[in-house]
mmCIF file of the N, C-alpha and C atoms, coordinates in Angstrom:
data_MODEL
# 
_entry.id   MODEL 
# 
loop_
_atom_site.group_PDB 
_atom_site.id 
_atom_site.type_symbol 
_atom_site.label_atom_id 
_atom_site.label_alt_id 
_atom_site.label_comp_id 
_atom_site.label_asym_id 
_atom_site.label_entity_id 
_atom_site.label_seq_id 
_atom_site.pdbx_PDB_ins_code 
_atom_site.Cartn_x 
_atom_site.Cartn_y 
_atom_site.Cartn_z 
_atom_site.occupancy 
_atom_site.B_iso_or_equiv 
_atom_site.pdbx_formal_charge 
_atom_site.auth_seq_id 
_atom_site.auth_comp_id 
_atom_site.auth_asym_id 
_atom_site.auth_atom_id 
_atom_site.pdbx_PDB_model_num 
ATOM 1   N N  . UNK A 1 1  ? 22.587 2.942   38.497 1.00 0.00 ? 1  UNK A N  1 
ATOM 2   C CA . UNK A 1 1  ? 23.938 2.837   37.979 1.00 0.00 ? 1  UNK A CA 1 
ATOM 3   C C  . UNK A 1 1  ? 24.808 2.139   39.009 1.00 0.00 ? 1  UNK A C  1 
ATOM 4   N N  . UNK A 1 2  ? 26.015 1.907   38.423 1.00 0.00 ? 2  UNK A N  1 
ATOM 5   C CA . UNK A 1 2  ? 26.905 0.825   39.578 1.00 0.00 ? 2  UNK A CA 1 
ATOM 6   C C  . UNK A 1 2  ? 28.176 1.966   39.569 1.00 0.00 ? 2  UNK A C  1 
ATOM 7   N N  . UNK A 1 3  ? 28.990 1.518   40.822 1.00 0.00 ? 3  UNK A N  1 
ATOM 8   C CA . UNK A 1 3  ? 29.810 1.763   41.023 1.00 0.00 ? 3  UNK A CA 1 
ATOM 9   C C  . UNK A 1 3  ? 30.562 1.589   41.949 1.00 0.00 ? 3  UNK A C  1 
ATOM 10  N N  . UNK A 1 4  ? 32.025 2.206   42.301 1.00 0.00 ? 4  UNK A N  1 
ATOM 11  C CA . UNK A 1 4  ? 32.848 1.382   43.395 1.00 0.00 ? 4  UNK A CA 1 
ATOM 12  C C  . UNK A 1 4  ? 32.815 2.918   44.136 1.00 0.00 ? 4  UNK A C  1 
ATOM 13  N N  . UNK A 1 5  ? 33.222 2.835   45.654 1.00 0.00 ? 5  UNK A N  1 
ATOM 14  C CA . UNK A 1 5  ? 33.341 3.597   46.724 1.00 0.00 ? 5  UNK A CA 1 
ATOM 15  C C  . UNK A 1 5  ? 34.679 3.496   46.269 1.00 0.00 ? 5  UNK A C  1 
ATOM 16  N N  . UNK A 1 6  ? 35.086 5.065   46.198 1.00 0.00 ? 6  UNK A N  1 
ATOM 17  C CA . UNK A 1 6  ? 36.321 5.627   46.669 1.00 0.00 ? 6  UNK A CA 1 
ATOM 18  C C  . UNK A 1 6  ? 37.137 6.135   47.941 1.00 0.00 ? 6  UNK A C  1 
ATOM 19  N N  . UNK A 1 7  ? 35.645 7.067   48.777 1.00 0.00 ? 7  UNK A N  1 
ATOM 20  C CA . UNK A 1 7  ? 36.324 7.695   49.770 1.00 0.00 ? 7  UNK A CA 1 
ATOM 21  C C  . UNK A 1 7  ? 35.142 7.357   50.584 1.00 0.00 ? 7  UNK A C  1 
ATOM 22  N N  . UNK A 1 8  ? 35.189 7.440   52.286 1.00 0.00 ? 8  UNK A N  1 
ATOM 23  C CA . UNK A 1 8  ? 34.424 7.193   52.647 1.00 0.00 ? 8  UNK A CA 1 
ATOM 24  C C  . UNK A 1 8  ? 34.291 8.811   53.578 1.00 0.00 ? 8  UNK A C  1 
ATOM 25  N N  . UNK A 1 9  ? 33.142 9.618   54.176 1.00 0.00 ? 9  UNK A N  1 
ATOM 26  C CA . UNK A 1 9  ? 32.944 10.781  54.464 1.00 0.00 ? 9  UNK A CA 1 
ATOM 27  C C  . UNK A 1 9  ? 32.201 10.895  55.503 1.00 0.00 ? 9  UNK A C  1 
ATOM 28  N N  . UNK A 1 10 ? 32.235 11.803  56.099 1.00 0.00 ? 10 UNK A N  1 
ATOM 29  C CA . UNK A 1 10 ? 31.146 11.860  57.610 1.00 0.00 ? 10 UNK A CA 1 
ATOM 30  C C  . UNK A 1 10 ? 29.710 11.637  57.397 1.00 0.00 ? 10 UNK A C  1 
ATOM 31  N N  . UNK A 1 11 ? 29.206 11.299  58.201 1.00 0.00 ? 11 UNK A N  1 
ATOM 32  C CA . UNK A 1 11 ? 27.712 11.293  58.208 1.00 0.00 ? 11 UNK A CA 1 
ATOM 33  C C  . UNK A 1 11 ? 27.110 10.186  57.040 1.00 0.00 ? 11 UNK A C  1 
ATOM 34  N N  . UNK A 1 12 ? 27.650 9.299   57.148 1.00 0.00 ? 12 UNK A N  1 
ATOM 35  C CA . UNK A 1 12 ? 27.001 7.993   55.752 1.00 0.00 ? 12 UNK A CA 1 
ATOM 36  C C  . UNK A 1 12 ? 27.677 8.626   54.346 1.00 0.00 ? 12 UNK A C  1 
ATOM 37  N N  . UNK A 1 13 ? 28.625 8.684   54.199 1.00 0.00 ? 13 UNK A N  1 
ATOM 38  C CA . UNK A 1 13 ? 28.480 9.842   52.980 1.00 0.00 ? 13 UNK A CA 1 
ATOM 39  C C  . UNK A 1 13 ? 29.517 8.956   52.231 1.00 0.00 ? 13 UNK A C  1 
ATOM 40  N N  . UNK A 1 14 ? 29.903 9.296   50.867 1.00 0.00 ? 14 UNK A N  1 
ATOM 41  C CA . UNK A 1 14 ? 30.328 8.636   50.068 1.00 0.00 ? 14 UNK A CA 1 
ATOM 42  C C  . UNK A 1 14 ? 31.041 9.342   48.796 1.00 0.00 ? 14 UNK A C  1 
ATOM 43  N N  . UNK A 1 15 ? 32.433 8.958   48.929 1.00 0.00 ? 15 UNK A N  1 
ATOM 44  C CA . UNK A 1 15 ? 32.369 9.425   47.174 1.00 0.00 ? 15 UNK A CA 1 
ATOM 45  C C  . UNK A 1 15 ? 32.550 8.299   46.168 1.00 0.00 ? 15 UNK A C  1 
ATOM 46  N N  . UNK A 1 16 ? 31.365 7.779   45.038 1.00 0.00 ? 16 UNK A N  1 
ATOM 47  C CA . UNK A 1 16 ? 31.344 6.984   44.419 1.00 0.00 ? 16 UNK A CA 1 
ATOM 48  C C  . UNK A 1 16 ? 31.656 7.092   43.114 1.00 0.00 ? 16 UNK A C  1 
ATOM 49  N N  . UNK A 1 17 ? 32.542 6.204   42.242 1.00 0.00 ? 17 UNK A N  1 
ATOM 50  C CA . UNK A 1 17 ? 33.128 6.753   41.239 1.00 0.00 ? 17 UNK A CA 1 
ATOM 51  C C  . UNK A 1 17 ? 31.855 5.271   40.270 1.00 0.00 ? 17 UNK A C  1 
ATOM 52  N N  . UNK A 1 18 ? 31.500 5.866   39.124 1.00 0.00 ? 18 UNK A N  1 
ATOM 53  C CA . UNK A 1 18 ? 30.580 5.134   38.509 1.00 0.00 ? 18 UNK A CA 1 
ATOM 54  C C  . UNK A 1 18 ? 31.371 4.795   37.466 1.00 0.00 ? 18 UNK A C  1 
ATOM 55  N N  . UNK A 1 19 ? 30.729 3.506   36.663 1.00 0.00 ? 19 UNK A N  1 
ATOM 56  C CA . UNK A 1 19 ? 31.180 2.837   35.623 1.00 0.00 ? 19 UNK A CA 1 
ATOM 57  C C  . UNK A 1 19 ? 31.783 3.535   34.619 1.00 0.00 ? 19 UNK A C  1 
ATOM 58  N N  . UNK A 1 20 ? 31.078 4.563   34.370 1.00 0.00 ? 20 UNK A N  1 
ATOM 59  C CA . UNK A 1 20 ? 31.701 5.588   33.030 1.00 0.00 ? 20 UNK A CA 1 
ATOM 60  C C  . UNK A 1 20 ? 32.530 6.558   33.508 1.00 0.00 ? 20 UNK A C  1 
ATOM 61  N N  . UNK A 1 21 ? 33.202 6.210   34.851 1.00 0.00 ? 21 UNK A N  1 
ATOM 62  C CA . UNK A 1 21 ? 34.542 7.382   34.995 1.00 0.00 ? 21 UNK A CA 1 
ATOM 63  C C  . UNK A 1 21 ? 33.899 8.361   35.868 1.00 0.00 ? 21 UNK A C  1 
ATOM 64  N N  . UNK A 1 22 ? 32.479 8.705   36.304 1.00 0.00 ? 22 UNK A N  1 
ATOM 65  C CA . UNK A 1 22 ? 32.139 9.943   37.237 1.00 0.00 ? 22 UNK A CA 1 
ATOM 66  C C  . UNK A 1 22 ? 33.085 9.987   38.343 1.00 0.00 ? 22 UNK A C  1 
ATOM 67  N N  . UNK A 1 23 ? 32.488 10.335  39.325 1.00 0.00 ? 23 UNK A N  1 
ATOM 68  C CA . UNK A 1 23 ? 32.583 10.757  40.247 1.00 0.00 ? 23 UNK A CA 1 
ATOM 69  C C  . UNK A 1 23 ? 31.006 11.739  41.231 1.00 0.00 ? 23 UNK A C  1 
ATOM 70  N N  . UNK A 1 24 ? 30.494 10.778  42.207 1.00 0.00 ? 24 UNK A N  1 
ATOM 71  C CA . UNK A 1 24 ? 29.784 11.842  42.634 1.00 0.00 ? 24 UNK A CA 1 
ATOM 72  C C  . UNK A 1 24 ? 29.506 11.525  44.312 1.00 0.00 ? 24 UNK A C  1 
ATOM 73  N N  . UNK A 1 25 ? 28.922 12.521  45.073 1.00 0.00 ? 25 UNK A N  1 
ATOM 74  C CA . UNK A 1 25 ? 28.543 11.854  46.589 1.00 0.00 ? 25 UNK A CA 1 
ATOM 75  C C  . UNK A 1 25 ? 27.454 11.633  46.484 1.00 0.00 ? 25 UNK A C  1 
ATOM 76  N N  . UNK A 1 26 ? 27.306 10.648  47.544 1.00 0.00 ? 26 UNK A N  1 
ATOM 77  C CA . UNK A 1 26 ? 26.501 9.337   47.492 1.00 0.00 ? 26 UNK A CA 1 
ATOM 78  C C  . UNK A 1 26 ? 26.264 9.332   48.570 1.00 0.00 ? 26 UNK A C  1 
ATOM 79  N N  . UNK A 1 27 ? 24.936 9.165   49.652 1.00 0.00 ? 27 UNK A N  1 
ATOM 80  C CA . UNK A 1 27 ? 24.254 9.110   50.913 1.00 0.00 ? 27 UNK A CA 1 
ATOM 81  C C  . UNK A 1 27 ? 23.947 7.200   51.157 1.00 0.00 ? 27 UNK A C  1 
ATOM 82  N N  . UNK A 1 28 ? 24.274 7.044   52.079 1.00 0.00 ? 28 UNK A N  1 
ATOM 83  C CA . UNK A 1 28 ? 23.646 5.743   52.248 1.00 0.00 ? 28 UNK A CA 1 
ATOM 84  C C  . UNK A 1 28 ? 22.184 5.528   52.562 1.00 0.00 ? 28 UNK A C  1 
ATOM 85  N N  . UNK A 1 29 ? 21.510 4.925   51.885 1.00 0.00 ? 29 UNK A N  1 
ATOM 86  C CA . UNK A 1 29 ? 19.857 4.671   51.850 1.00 0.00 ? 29 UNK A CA 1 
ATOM 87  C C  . UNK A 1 29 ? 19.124 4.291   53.157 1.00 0.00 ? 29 UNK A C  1 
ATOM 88  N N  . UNK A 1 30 ? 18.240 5.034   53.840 1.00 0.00 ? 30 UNK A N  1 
ATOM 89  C CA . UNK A 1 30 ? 17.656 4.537   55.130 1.00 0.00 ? 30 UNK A CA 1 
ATOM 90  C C  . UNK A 1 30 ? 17.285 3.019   55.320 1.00 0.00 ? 30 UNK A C  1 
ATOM 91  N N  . UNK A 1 31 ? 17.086 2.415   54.290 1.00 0.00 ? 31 UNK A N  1 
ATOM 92  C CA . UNK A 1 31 ? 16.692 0.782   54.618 1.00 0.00 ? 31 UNK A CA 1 
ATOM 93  C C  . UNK A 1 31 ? 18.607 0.536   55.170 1.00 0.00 ? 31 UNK A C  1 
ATOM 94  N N  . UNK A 1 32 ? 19.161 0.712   54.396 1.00 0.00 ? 32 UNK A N  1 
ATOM 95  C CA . UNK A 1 32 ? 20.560 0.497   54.331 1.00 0.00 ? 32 UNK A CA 1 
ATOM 96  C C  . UNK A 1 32 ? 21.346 0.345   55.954 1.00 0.00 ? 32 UNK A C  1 
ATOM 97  N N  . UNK A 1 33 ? 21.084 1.722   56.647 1.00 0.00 ? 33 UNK A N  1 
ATOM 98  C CA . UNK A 1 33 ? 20.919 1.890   57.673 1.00 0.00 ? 33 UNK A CA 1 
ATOM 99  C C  . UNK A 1 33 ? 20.318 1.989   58.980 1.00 0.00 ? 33 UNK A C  1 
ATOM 100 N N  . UNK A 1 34 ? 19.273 1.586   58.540 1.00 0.00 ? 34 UNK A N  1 
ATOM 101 C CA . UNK A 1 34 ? 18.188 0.353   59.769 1.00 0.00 ? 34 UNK A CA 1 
ATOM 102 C C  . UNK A 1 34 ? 18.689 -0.965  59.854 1.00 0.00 ? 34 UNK A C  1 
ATOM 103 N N  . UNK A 1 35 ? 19.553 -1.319  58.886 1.00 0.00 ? 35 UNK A N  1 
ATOM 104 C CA . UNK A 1 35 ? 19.654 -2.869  58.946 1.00 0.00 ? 35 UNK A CA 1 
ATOM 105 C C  . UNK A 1 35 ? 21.375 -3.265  58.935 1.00 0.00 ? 35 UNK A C  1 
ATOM 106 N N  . UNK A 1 36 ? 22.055 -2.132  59.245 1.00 0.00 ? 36 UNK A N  1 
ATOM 107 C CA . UNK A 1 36 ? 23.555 -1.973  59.934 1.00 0.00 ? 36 UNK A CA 1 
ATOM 108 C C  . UNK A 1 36 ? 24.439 -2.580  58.568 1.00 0.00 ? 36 UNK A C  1 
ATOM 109 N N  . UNK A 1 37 ? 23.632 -2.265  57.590 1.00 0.00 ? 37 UNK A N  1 
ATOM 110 C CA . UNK A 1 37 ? 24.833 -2.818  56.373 1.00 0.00 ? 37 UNK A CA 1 
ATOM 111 C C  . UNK A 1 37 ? 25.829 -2.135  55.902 1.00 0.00 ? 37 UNK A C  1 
ATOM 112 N N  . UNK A 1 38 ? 27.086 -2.330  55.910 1.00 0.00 ? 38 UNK A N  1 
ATOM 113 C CA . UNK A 1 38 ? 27.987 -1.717  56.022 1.00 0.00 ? 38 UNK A CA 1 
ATOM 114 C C  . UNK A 1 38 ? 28.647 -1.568  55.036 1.00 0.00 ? 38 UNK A C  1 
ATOM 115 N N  . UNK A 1 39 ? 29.572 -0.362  53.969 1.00 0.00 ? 39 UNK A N  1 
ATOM 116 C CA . UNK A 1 39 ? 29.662 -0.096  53.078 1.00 0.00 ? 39 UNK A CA 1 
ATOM 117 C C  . UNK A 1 39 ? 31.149 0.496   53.234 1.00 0.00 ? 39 UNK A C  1 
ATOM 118 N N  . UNK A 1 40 ? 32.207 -0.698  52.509 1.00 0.00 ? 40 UNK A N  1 
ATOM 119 C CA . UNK A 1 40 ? 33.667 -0.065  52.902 1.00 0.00 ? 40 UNK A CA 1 
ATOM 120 C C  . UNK A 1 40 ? 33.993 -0.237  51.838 1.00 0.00 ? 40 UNK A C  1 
ATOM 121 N N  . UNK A 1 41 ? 35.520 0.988   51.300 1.00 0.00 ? 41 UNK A N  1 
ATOM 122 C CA . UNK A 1 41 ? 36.254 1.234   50.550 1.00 0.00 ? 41 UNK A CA 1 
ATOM 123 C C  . UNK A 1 41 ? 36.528 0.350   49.230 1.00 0.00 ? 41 UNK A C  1 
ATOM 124 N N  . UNK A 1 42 ? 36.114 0.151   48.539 1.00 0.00 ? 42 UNK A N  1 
ATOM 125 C CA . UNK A 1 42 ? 36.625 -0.932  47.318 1.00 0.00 ? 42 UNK A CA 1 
ATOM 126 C C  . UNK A 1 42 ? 35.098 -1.601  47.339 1.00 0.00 ? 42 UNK A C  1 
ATOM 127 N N  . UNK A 1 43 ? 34.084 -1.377  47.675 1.00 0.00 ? 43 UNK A N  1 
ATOM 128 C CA . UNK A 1 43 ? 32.337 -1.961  47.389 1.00 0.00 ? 43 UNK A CA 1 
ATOM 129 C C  . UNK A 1 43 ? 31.805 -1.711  46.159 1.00 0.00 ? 43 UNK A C  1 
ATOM 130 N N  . UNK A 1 44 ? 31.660 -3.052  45.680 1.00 0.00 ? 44 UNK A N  1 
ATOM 131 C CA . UNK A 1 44 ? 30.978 -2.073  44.696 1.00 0.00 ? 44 UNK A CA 1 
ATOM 132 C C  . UNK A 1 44 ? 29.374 -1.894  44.436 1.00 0.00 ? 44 UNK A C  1 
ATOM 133 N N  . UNK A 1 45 ? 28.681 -1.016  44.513 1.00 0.00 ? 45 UNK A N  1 
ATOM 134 C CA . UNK A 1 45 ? 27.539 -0.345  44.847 1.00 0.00 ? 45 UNK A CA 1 
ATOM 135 C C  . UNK A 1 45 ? 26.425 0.049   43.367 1.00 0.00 ? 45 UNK A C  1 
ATOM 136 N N  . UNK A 1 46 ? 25.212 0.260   43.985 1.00 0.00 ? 46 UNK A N  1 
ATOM 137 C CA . UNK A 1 46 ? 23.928 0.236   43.073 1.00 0.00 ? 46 UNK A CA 1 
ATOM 138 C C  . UNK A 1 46 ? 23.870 1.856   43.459 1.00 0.00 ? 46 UNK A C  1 
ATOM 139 N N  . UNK A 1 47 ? 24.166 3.046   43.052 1.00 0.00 ? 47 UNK A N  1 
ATOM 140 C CA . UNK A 1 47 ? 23.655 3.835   42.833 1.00 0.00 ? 47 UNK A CA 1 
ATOM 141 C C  . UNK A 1 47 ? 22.202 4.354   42.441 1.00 0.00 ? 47 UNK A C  1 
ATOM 142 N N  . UNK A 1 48 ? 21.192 4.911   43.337 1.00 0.00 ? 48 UNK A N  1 
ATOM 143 C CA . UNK A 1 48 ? 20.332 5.599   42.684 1.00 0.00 ? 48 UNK A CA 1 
ATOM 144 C C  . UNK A 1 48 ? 20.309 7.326   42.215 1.00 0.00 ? 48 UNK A C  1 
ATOM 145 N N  . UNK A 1 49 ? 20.515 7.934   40.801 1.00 0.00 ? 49 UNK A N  1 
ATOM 146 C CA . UNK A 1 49 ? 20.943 9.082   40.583 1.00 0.00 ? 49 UNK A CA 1 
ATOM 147 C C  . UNK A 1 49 ? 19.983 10.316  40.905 1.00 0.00 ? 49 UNK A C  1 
ATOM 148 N N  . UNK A 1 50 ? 19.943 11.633  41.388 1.00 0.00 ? 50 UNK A N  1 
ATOM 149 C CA . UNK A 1 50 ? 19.155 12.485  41.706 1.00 0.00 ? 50 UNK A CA 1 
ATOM 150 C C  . UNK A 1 50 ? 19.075 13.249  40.226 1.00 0.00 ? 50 UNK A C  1 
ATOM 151 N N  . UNK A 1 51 ? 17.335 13.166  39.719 1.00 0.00 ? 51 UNK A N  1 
ATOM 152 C CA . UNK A 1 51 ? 17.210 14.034  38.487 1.00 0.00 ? 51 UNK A CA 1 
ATOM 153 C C  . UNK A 1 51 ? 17.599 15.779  38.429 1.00 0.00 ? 51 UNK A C  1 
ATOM 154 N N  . UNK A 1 52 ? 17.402 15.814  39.509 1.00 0.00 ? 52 UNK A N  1 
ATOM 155 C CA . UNK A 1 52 ? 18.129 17.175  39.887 1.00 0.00 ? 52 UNK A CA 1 
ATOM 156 C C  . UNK A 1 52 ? 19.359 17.870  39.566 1.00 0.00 ? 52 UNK A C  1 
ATOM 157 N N  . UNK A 1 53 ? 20.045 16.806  40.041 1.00 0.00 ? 53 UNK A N  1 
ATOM 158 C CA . UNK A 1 53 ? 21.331 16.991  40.449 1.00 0.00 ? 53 UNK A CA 1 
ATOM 159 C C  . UNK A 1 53 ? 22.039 15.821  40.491 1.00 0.00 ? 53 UNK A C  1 
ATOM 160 N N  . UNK A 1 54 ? 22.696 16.248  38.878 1.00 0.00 ? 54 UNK A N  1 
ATOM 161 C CA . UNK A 1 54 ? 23.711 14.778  38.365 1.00 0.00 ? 54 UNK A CA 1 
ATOM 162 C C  . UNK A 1 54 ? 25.019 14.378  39.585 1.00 0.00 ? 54 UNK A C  1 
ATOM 163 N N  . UNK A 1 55 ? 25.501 15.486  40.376 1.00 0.00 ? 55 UNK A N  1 
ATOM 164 C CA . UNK A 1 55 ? 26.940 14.845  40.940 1.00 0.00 ? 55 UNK A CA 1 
ATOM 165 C C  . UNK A 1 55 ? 26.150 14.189  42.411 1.00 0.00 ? 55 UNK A C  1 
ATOM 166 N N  . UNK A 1 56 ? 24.994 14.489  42.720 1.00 0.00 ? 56 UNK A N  1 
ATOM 167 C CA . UNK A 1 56 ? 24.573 13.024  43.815 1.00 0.00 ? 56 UNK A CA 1 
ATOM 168 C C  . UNK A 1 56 ? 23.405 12.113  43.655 1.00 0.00 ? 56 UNK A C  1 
ATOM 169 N N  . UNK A 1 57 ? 23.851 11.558  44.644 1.00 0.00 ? 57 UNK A N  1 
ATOM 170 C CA . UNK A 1 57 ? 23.142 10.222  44.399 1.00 0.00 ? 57 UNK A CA 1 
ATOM 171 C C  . UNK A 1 57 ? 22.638 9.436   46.101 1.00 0.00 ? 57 UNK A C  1 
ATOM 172 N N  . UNK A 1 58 ? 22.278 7.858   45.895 1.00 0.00 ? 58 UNK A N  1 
ATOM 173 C CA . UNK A 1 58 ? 21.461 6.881   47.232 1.00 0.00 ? 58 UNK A CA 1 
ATOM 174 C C  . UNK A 1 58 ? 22.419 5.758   46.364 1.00 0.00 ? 58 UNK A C  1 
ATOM 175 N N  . UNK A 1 59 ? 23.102 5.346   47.667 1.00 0.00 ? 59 UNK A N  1 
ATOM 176 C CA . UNK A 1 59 ? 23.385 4.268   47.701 1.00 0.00 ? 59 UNK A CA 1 
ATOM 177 C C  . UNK A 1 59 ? 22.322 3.213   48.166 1.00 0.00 ? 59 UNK A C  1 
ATOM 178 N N  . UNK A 1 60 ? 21.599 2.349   47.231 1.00 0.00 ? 60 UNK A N  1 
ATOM 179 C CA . UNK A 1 60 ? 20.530 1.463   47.749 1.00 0.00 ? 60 UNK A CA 1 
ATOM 180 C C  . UNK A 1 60 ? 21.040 0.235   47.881 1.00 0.00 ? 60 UNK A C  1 
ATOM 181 N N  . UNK A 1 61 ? 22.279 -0.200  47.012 1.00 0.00 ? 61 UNK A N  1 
ATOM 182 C CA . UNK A 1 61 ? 22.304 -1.995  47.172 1.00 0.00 ? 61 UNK A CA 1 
ATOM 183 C C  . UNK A 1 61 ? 23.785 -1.687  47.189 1.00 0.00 ? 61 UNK A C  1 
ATOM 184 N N  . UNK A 1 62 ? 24.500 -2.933  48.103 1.00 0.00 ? 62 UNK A N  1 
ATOM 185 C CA . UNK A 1 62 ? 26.049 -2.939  48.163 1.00 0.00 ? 62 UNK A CA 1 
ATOM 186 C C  . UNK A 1 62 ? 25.754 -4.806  47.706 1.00 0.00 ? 62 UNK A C  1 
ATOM 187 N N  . UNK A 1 63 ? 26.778 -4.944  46.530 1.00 0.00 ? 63 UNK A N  1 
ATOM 188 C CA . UNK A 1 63 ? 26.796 -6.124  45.833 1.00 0.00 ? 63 UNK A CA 1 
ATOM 189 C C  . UNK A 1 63 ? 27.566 -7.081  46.764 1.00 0.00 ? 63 UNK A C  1 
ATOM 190 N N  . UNK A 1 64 ? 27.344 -8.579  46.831 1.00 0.00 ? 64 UNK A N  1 
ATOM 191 C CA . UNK A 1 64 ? 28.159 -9.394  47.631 1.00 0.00 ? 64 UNK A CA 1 
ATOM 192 C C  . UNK A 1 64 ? 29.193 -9.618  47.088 1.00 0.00 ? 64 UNK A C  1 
ATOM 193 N N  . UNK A 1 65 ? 30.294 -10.344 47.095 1.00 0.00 ? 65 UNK A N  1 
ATOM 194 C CA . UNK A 1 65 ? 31.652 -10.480 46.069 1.00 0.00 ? 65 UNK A CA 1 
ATOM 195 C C  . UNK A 1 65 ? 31.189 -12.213 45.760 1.00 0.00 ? 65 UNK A C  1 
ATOM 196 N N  . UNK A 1 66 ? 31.567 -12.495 44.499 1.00 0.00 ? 66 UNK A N  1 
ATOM 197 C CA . UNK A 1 66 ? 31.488 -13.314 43.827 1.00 0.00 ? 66 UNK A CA 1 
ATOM 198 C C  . UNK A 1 66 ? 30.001 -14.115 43.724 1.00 0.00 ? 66 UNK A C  1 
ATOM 199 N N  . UNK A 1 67 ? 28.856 -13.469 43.957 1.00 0.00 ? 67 UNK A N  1 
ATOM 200 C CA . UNK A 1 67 ? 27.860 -13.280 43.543 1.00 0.00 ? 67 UNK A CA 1 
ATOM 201 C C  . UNK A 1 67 ? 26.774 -12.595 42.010 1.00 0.00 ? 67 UNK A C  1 
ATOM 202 N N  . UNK A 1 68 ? 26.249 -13.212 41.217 1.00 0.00 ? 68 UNK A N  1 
ATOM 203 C CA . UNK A 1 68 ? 25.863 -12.040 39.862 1.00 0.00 ? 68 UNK A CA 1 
ATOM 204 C C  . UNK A 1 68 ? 24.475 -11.095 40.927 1.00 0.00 ? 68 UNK A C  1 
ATOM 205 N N  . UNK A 1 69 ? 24.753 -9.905  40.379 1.00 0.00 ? 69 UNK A N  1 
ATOM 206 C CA . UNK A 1 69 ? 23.980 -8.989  40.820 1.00 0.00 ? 69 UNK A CA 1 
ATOM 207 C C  . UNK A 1 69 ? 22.191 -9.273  40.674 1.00 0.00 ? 69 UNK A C  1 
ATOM 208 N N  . UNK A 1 70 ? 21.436 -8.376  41.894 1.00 0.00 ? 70 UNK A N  1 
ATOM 209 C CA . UNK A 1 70 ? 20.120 -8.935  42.088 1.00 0.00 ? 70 UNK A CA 1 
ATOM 210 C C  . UNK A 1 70 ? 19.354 -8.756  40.495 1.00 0.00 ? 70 UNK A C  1 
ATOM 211 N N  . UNK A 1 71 ? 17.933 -9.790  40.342 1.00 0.00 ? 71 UNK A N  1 
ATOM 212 C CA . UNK A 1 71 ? 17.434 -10.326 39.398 1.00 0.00 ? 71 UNK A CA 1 
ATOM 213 C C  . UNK A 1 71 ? 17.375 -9.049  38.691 1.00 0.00 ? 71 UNK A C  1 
ATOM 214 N N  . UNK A 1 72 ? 16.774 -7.546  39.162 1.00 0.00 ? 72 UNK A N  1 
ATOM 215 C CA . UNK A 1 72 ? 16.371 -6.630  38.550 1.00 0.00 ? 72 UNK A CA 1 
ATOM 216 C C  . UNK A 1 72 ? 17.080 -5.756  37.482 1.00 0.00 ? 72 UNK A C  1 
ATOM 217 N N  . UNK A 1 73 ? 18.651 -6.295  38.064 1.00 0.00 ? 73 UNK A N  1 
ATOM 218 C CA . UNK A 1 73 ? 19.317 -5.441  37.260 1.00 0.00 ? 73 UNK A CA 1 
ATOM 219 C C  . UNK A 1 73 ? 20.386 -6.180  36.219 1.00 0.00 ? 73 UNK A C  1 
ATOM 220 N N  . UNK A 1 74 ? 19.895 -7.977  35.717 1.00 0.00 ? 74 UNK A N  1 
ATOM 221 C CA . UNK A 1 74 ? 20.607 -8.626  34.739 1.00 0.00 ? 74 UNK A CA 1 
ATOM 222 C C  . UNK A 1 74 ? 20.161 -8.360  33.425 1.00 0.00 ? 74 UNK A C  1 
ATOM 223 N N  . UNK A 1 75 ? 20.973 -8.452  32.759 1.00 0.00 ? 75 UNK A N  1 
ATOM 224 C CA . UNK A 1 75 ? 20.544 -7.631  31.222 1.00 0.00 ? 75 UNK A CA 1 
ATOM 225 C C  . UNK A 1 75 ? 19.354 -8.560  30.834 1.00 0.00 ? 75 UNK A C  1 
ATOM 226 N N  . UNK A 1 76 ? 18.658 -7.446  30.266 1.00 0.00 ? 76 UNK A N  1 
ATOM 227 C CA . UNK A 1 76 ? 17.459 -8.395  29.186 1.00 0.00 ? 76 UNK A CA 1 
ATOM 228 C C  . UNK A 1 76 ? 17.827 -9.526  28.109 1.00 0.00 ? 76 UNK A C  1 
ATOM 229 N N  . UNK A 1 77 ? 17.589 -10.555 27.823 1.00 0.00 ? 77 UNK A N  1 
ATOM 230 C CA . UNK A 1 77 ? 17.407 -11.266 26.697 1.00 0.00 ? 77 UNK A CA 1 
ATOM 231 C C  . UNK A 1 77 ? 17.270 -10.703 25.709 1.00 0.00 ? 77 UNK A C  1 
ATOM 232 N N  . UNK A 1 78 ? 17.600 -10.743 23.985 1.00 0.00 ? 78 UNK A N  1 
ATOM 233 C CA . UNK A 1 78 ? 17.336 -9.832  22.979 1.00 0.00 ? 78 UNK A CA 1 
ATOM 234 C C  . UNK A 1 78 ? 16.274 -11.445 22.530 1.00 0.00 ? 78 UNK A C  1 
ATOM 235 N N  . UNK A 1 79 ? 15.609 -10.981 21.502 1.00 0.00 ? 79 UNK A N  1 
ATOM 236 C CA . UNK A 1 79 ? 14.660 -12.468 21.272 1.00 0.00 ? 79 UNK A CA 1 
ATOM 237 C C  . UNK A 1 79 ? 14.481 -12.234 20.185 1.00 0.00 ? 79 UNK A C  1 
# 
């Protein structure tokens, strides 16, 4: 799921508000943070959701600005 960073929180932490109005915290993803990518206020972000537990989540991808988002996640073709 996508969404924009609202708040930013100790320890990598996140509160990310998703397309349909949520709200949930959000951890930044270990690749994320081996590779010093940095994730500020107004980003808007690739959520991965925990089946567990709907209010968190992994931040895995932070989108570039004025870029279309990576190949995996452009809508299908209907045919």
């Amino acid at each position: 799921m996508e969404g924009t960073i609202r708040q930013a929180l100790p320890g990598t932490q996140f509160t990310v508000e998703l397309d349909n109005g949520h709200e949930i915290l959000a951890y930044l993803a270990g690749k994320m943070r081996k590779y010093y990518i940095r994730v500020l206020l107004g980003d808007r972000v690739t959520v991965e959701m925990s089946t567990y537990d709907l209010s968190r989540g992994r931040i895995v991808y932070r989108h570039k600005k004025g870029q279309p988002p990576p190949p995996s996640e452009k809508p299908k073709k209907e045919e």
